[in-house]
DRENKE-697365 format. One record per residue (C-alpha): residue in one letter; z negated, y, x. Coordinates in pm, whole numbers, plus 50000, padded with zeros to 5 digits. Layout:
! DRENKE-697365
residu/c3/c2/c1
a/Z/Y/X .
...
***
This chain:
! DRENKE-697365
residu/c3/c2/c1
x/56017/06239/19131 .
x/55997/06454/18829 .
x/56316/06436/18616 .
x/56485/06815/18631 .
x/56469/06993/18294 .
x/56760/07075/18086 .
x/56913/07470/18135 .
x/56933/07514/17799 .
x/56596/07349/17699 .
x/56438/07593/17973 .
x/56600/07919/17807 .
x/56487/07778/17505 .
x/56116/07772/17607 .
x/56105/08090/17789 .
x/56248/08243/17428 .
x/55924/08073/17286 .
x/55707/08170/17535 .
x/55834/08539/17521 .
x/55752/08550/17128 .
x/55436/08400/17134 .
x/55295/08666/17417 .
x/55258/08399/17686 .
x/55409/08619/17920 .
x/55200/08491/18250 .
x/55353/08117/18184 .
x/55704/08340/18102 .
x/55690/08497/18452 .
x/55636/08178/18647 .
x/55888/07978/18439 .
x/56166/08265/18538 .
x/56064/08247/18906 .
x/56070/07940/18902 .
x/56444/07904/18736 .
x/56550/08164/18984 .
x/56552/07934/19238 .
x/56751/07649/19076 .
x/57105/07597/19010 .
x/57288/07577/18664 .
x/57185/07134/18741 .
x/56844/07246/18790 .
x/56793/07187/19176 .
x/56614/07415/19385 .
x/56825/07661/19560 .
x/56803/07683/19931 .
x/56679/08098/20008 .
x/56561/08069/20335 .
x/56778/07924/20663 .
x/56541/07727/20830 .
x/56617/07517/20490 .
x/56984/07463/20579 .
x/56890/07170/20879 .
x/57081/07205/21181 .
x/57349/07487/21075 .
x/57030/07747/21081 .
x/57045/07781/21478 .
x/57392/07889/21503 .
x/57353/08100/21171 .
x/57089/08251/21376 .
x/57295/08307/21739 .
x/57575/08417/21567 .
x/57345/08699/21351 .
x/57198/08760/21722 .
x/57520/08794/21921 .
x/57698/09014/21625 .
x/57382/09259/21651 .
x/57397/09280/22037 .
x/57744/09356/22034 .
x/57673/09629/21779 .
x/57446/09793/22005 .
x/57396/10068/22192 .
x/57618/10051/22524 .
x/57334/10099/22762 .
x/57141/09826/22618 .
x/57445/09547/22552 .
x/57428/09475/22944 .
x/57048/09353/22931 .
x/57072/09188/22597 .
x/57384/09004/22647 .
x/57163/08821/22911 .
x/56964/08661/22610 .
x/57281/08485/22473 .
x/57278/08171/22777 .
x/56898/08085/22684 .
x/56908/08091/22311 .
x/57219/07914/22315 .
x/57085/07636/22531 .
x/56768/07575/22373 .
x/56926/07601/22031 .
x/57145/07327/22144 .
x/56895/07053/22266 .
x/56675/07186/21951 .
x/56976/07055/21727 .
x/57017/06727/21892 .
x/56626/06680/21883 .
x/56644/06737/21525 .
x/56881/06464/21519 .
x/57157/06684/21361 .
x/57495/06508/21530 .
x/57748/06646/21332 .
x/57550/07017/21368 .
x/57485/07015/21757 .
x/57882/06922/21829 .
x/57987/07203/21638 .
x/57729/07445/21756 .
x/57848/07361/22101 .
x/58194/07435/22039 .
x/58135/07739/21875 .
x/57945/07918/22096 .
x/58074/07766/22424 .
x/58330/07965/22526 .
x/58129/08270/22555 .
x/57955/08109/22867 .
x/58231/07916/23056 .
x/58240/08168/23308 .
x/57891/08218/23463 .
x/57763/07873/23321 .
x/58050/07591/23366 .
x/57804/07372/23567 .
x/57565/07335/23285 .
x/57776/07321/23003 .
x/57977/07016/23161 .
x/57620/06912/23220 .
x/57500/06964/22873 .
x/57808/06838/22668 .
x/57743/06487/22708 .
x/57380/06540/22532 .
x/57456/06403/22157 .
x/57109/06175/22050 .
x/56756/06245/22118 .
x/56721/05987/22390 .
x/56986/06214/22590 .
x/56757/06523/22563 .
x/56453/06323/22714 .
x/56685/06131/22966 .
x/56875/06405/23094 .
x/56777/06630/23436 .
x/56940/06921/23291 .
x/56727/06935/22933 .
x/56471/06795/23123 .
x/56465/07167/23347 .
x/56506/07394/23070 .
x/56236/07244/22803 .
x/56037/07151/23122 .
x/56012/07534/23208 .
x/56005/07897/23070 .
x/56334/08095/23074 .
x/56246/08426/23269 .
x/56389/08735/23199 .
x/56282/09134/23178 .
x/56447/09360/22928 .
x/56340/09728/22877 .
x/56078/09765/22617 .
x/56292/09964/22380 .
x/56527/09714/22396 .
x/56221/09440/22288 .
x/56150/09618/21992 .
x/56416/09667/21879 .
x/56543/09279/21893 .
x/56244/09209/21762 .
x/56218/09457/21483 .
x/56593/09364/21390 .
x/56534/08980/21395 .
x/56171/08994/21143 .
x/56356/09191/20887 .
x/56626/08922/20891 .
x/56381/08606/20875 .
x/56565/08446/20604 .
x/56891/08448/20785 .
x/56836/08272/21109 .
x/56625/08573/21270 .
x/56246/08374/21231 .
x/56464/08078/21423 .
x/56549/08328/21718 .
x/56181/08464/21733 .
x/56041/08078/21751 .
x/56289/08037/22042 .
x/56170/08345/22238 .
x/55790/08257/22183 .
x/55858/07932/22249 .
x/56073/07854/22521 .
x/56151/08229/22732 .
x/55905/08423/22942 .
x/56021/08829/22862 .
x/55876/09019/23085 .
x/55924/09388/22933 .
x/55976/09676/23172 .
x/55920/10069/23096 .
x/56218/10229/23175 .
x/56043/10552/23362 .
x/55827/10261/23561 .
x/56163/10046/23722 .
x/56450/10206/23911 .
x/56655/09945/23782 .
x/56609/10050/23489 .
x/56676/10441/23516 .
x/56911/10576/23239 .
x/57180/10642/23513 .
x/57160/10321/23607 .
x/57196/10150/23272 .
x/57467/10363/23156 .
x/57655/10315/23491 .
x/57627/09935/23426 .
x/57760/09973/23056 .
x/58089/10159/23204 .
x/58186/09877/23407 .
x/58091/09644/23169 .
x/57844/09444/23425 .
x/57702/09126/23303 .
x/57531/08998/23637 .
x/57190/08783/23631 .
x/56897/08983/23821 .
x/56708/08856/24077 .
x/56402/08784/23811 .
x/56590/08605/23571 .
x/56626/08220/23455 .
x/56449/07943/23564 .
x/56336/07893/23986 .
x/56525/07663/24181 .
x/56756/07653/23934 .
x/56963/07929/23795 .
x/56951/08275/23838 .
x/56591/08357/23911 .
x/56282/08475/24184 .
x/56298/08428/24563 .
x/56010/08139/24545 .
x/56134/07838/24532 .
x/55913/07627/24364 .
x/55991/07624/23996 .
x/55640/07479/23903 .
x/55461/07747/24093 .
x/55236/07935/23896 .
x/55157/08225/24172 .
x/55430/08537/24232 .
x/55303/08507/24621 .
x/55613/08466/24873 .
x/55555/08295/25225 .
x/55527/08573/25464 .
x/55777/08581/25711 .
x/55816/08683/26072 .
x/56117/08880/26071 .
x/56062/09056/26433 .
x/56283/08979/26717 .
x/56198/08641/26921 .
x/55998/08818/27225 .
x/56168/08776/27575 .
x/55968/08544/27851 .
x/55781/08701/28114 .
x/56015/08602/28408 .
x/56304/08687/28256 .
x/56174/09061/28108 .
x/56113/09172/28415 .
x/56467/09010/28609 .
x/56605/09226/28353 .
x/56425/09533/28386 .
x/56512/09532/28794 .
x/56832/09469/28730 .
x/56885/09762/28489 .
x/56682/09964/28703 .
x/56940/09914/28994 .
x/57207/09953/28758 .
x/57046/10279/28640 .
x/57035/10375/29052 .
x/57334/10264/29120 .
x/57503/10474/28829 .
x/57318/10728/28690 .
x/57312/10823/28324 .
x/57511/11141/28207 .
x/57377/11477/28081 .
x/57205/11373/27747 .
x/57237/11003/27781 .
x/56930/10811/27813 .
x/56903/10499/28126 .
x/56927/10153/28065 .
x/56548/10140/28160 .
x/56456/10342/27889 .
x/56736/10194/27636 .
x/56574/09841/27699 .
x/56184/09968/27687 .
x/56332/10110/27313 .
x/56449/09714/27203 .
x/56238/09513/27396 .
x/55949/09263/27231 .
x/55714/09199/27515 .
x/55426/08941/27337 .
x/55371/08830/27035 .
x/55264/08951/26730 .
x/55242/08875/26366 .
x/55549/09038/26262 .
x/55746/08805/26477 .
x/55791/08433/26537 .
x/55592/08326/26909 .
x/55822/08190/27216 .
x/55654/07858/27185 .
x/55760/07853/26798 .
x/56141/07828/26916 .
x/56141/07616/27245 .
x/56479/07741/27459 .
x/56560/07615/27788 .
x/56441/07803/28154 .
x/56655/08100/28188 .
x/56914/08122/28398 .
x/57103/08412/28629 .
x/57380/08418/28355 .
x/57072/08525/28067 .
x/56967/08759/28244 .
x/57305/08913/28358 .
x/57369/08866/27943 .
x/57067/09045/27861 .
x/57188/09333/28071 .
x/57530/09354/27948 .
x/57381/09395/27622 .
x/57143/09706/27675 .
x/57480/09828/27845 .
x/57683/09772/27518 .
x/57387/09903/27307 .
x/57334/10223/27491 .
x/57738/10317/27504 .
x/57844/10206/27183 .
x/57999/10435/26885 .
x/57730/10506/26675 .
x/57749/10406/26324 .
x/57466/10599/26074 .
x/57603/10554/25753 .
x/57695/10873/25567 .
x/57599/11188/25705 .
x/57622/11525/25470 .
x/57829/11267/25192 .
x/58099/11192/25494 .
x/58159/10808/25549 .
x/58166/10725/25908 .
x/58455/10632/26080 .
x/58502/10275/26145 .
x/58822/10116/26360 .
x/58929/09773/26284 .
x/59224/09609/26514 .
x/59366/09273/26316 .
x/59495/08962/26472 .
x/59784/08791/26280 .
x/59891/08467/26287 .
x/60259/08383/26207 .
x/60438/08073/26085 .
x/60151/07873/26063 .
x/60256/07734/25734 .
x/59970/07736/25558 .
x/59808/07504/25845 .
x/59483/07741/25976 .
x/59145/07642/25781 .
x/58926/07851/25981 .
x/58898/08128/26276 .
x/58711/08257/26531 .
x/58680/08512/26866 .
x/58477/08531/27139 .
x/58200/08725/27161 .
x/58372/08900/27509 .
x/58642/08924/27262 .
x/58907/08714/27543 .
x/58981/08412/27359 .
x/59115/08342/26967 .
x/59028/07989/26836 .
x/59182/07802/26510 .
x/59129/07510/26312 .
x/59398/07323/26235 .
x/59484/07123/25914 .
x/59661/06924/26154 .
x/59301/06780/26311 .
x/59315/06948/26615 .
x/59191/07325/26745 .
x/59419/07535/26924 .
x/59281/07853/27202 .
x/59435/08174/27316 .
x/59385/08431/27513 .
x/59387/08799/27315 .
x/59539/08922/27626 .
x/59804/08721/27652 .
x/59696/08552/27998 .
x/59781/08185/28059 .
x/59484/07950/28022 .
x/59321/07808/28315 .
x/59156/07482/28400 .
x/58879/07363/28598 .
x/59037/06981/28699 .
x/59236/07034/28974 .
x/59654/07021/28956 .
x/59611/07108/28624 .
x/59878/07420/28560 .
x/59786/07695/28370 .
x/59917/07724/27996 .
x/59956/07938/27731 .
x/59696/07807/27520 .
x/59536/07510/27486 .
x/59505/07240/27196 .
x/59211/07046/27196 .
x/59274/06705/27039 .
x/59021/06456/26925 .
x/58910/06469/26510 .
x/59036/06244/26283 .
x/59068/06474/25968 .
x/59123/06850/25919 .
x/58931/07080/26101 .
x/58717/07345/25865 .
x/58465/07506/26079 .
x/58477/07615/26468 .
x/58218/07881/26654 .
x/58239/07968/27059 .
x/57888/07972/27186 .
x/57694/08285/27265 .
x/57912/08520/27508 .
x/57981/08866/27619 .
x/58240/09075/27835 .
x/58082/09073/28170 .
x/58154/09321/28442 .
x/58400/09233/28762 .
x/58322/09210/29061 .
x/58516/09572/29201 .
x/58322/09718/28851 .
x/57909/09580/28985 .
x/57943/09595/29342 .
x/57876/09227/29383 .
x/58104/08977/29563 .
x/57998/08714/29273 .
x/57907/08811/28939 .
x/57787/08553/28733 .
x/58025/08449/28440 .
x/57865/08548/28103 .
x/58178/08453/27886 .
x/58130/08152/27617 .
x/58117/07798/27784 .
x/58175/07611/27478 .
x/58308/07581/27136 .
x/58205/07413/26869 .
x/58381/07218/26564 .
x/58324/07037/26206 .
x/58587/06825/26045 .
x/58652/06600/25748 .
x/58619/06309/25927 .
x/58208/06392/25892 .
x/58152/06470/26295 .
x/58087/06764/26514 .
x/58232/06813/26871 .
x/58150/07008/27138 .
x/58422/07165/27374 .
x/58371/07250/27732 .
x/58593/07610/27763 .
x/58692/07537/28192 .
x/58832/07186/28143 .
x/58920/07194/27786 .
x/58772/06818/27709 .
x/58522/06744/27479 .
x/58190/06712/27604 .
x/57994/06554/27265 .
x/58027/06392/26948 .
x/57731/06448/26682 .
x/57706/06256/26384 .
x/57531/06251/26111 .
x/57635/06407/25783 .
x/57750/06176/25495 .
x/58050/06391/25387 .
x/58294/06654/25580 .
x/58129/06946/25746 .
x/58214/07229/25600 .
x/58088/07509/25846 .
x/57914/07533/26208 .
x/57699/07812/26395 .
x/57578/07854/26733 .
x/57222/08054/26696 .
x/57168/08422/26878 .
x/57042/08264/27206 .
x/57246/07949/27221 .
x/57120/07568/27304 .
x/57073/07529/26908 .
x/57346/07494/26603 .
x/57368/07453/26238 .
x/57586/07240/26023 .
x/57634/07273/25626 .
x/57818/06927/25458 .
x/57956/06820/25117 .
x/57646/06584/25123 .
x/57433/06867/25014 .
x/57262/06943/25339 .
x/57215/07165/25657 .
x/57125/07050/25942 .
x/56988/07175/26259 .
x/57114/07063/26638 .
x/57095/07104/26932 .
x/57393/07063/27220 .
x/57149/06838/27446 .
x/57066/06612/27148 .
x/57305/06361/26987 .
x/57034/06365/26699 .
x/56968/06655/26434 .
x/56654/06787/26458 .
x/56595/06903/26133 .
x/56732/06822/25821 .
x/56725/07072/25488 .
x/56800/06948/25159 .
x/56777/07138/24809 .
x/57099/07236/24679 .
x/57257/07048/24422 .
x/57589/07110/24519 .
x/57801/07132/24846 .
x/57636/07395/25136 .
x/57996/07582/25248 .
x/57858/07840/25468 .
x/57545/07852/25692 .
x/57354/08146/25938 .
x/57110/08188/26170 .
x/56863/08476/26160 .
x/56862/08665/26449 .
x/56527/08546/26610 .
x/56602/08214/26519 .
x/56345/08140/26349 .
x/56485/08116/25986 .
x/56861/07987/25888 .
x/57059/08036/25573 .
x/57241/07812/25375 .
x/57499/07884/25059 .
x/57626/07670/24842 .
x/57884/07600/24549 .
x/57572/07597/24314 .
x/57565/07975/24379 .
x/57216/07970/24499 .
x/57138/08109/24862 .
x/56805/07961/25081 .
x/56637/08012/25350 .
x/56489/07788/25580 .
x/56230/07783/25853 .
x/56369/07657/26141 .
x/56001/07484/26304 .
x/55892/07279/25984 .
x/56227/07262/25748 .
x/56041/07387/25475 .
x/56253/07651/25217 .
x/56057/08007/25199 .
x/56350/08154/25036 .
x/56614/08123/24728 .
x/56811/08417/24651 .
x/57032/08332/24330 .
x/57241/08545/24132 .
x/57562/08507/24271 .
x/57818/08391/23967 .
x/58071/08247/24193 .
x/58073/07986/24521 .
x/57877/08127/24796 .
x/58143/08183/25031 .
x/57990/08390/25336 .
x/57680/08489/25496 .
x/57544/08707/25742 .
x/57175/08875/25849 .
x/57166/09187/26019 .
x/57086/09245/26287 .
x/56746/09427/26231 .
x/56656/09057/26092 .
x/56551/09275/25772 .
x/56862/09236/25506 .
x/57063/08935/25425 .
x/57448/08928/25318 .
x/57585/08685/25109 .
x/57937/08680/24923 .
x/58117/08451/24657 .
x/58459/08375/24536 .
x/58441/08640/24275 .
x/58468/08892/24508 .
x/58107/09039/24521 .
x/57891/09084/24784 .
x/57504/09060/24775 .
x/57253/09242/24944 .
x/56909/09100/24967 .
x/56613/09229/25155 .
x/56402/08935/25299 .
x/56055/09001/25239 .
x/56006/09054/24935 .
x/56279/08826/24833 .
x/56462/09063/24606 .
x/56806/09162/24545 .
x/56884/09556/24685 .
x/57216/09566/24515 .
x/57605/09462/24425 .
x/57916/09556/24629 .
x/58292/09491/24444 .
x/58597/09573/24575 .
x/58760/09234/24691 .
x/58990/09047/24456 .
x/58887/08675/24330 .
x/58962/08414/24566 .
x/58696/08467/24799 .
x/58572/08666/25077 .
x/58546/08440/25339 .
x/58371/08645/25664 .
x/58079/08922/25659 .
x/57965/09104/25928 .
x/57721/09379/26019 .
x/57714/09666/26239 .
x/57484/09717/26532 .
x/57255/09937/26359 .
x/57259/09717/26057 .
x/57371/10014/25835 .
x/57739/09870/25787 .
x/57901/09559/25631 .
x/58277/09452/25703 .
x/58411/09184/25529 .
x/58709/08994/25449 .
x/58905/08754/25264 .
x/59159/08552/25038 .
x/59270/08960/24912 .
x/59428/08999/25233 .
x/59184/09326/25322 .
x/58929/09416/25500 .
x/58689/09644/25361 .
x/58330/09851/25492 .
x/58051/09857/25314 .
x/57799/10143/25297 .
x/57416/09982/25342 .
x/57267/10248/25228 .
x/57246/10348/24839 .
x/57506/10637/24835 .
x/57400/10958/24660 .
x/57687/11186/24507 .
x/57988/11033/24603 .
x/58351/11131/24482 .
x/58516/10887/24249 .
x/58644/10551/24378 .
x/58945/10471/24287 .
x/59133/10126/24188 .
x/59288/09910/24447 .
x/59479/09540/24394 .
x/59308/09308/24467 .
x/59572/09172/24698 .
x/59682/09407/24979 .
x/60059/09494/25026 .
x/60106/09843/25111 .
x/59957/09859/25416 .
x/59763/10151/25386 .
x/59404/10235/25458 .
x/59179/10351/25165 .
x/58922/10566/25238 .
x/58576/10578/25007 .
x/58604/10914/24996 .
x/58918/10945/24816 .
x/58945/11081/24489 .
x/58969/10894/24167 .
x/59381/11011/24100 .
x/59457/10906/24475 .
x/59311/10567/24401 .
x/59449/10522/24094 .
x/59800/10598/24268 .
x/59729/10346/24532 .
x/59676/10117/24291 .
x/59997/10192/24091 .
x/60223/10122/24402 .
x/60206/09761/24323 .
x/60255/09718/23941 .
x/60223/09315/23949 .
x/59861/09339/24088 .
x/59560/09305/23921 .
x/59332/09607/23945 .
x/58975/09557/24090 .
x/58686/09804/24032 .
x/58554/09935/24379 .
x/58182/10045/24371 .
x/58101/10341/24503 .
x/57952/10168/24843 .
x/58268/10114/24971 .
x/58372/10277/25309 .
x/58713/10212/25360 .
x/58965/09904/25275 .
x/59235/09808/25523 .
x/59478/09635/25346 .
x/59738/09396/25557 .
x/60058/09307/25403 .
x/60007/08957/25320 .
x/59713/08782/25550 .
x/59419/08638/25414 .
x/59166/08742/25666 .
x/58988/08502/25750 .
x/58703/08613/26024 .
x/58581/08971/26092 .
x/58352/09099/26358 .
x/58144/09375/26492 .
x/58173/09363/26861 .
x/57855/09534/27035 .
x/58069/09874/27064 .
x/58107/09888/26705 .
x/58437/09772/26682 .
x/58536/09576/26437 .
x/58759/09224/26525 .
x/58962/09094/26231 .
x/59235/08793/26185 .
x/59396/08646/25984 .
x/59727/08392/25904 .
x/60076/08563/25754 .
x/60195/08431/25418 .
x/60550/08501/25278 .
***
């Protein structure tokens, strides 16, 4: 190595230089002492020289320009911040920069603890090399191309800003983007999304959601395929049309209803239940719709058929629920069941579908049943008296999931003319526990009829599909699985999250489920091979609830944050956000009959409706607590100083931003609601436990 020359011998020389006219050699001698020290060493000018200190020099340069932005563009850039920091990171400890990477990671950390706590607990440990090419987590991100779409002015302008600061960490951020993300830039005129009313209505309420397009498949937030190697945008297609009815059984029905419509004609206006069942009906197959032979259900019976025409009975005479009509929210009625002095002890609830009998799951291990009308409780064994309810006694560990098979209100015998009507209320009832089984109740002599094993952890939640005989299971072991009541044996077994499934659903044709998860990532399944089709993730909580309308067209999913999801199947994408519920979780979705309302509920203690459609000019929504307490219902249409007021009557709460999809909130005094349900008359069905 050269030995440095002496500052003062260098001035000296450059005087020399100067006086002889060498002025080319005087030039490139400056220059060149421009970039040394008084010693003589070269001066570092440009940050990629300054080892592993240049990538945070170059996030934090990044993150202070985003935040100096315009408003309507900090939403979509902000979403840059999780991929630069993460490839930064492992780009540090690749480097071999120790020291560097642990303070780059502590730096920058806390800005993602909220939507990212899984992966930075996963990513902290990562110190040497070897970790990076060792670990599953570095392994996914370097493996694979960070998505995400920003609008085009947006682009240019990052990039613009970052090229005219190369020398201070900007050409770092630029090799990061080419490198390692996929941006996928979007014209604002060409995306709704992307609308200036949009982005300016995100900037007031500060959103900072992932969208359905971003981050990495099967991963983080990202598309609906599921295969994060997949090179093609090409979803499975999916048969989304009712299950069609079998051939004996369509036309049982259509007598039936035809003596019905004899029997009792149809008022002025009304249409008969022939007609109202030819509107509904599937008669044969077709390729918007799963086969009969895909979904193999046992003969039908009298009781199906007699179900089949209660339900074109309910359908016809129900209260109709359109959505908004002329900017008016529809009216929706919700009566609440209340548990008292339960002490904490209820884990999970759930009615009837003839709305007769109220179920819970005790902490306690065992399941207790009521009537809703107060009657005592029959059995079927013989000197057996009648009670007030009944407690069904047999799991060894708390009880967290329970569902009553497939039922409806039937009519009486005085009501159809017939001296026996057969029974179409629920025959069984269904539980999951901690202590990893499932049992199946028998409703007439209150005994279990079943045990099914299987899981390797505690079941969290059950189902009972649309048309009975078949039920779903989600476990701490990371699976679902599919059963059914004849079987000891699951049929089919689906495995993908990476974290607990808490909630599962059945589409309504059967032919798909749904399964969510604490890894905030939704799937769906199809029920005849077990293969995913599906994965809906950008949910920034624990998937909490789900629910698929009825029109088998639009999926619901909510999280412990307090937002629901709306996703429409087919093309896998996310329709939009819903917030109104305080943290803590909302815990039971349903949907109206005409699939153009959502009720929920949860740990808030309200229950709130939920407009489907995308409302137009709506008044101002007001704030509510997050926790109910007053009692009072809160309409959507309110103004903005009424809901401000309401939300002023309880100064200790914390305030929660309702969207403007909101309906009406029915807040209870203090009851986490636990289930909510549309009956078929478009009643809702809420409960919930008291809790001083």
């Amino acid at each position: 190595m050269p030995e440095l020359m002496d500052p003062r011998l260098r001035k000296q020389v450059i005087e020399y230089l100067s006086k002889k006219g060498y002025n080319r050699t005087e030039a490139m001698l400056r220059n060149e002492s421009a970039t040394q020290d008084a010693d003589g060493r070269p001066l570092t000018s440009r940050v990629e020289d300054n080892g592993g200190s240049k990538y945070g020099k170059g996030l934090e340069l990044t993150r202070v320009w985003i935040e100096g932005n315009l408003d309507i563009y900090k939403p979509e850039l902000r979403r840059l911040m999780w991929p630069l920091f993460v490839y930064s990171f492992l780009n540090v400890v690749s480097e071999f920069y120790i020291q560097e990477a642990g303070n780059f990671f502590n730096a920058f950390k806390g800005y993602f603890e909220d939507e990212h706590p899984d992966d930075l607990r996963l990513l902290q440990p990562i110190a040497l090399p070897e970790h990076v090419t060792d670990s599953e987590i570095a392994k996914t991100y370097r493996g694979n191309k960070y998505r995400l779409s920003l609008s085009s002015v947006a682009f240019f302008n990052l990039i613009q800003f970052l090229e005219s600061n190369d020398k201070l960490g900007g050409s770092v951020m630029v090799m990061i983007l080419q490198t390692h993300l996929n941006i996928v830039t979007v014209e604002r005129a060409a995306d709704e999304s992307r609308s200036l009313a949009r982005m300016l209505g995100r900037a007031k309420e500060a959103e900072n959601f992932p969208a359905e397009d971003e981050g990495i498949p099967g991963h983080n937030a990202g598309s609906a395929n599921t295969d994060r190697h997949t090179t093609s945008n090409i979803l499975t297609r999916l048969k989304l049309g009712p299950l069609p009815m079998e051939q004996e059984m369509l036309e049982d029905v259509q007598a039936e209803l035809e003596e019905e419509d004899i029997k009792n004609p149809p008022a002025e206006g009304q249409s008969s239940l022939v007609q109202e069942f030819e509107r509904h009906i599937k008669r044969e197959d077709s390729e918007d719709a799963p086969a009969r032979t895909d979904i193999p259900l046992p003969p039908s019976k009298v009781r199906d058929v007699a179900l089949e025409v209660q339900k074109v009975k309910e359908n016809r005479d129900r209260f109709k629920i359109e959505g908004r009509t002329g900017g008016v929210c529809p009216a929706v009625s919700v009566v609440m069941f209340t548990f008292h002095n339960t002490y904490e002890g209820i884990n999970c609830i759930d009615v009837s579908g003839d709305n007769l009998l109220i179920a819970a799951g005790m902490a306690d291990h065992y399941i207790q049943v009521w009537s809703l009308k107060g009657d005592a409780l029959e059995s079927a064994f013989p000197n057996v008296p009648p009670e007030a309810s009944r407690k069904l006694i047999g799991h060894s560990g708390p009880v967290y999931g329970i569902s009553f098979s497939p039922g409806i209100a039937g009519p009486t015998e005085a009501s159809s003319g017939y001296s026996q009507v057969p029974s179409t209320n629920p025959h069984f009832l269904l539980s999951c526990s901690m202590d990893k089984t499932i049992r199946l109740w028998d409703l007439e002599m209150w005994t279990c009829l079943v045990v099914y094993k299987g899981h390797d952890g505690p079941v969290w939640d059950i189902q009972w599909g649309p048309h009975g005989h078949y039920f779903l299971t989600g476990s701490r072991d990371r699976t679902a699985r599919l059963w059914s009541q004849d079987q000891i044996v699951y049929l089919r077994l689906f495995a993908g999250h990476e974290q607990d499934v808490d909630c599962v659903a059945f589409h309504p044709n059967s032919a798909y489920v749904f399964t969510g998860s604490s890894d905030k990532n939704v799937r769906m399944w199809q029920v005849t091979n077990g293969v995913p089709v599906r994965l809906f993730t950008g949910h920034t909580g624990n998937v909490t609830s789900l629910a698929c309308s009825p029109s088998g067209k639009i999926l619901a999913s909510a999280d412990d944050q307090g937002t629901i999801i709306l996703w429409d199947l087919g093309p896998g994408k996310l329709l939009k956000r819903m917030r109104g519920h305080g943290r803590g979780g909302i815990w039971s979705l349903s949907w109206s009959a005409e699939s153009s309302v959502v009720v929920s509920g949860g740990m808030d203690g309200t229950v709130r409706v939920w407009d489907v459609a995308e409302p137009g000019n709506v008044a101002g929504q007001g704030k509510v607590i997050g926790e109910g307490g007053t009692g009072t219902k809160i309409d959507g249409g309110a103004s903005a100083a009424q809901g401000s007021a309401a939300a002023g009557s309880k100064k200790k709460g914390k305030e929660t931003v309702v969207t403007p999809d909101q309906i009406s909130a029915f807040p209870t005094k203090k009851s986490p609601v636990y289930k909510v349900r549309f009956t078929r008359m478009n009643l809702v069905v809420a409960s919930g436990a008291y809790t001083p």
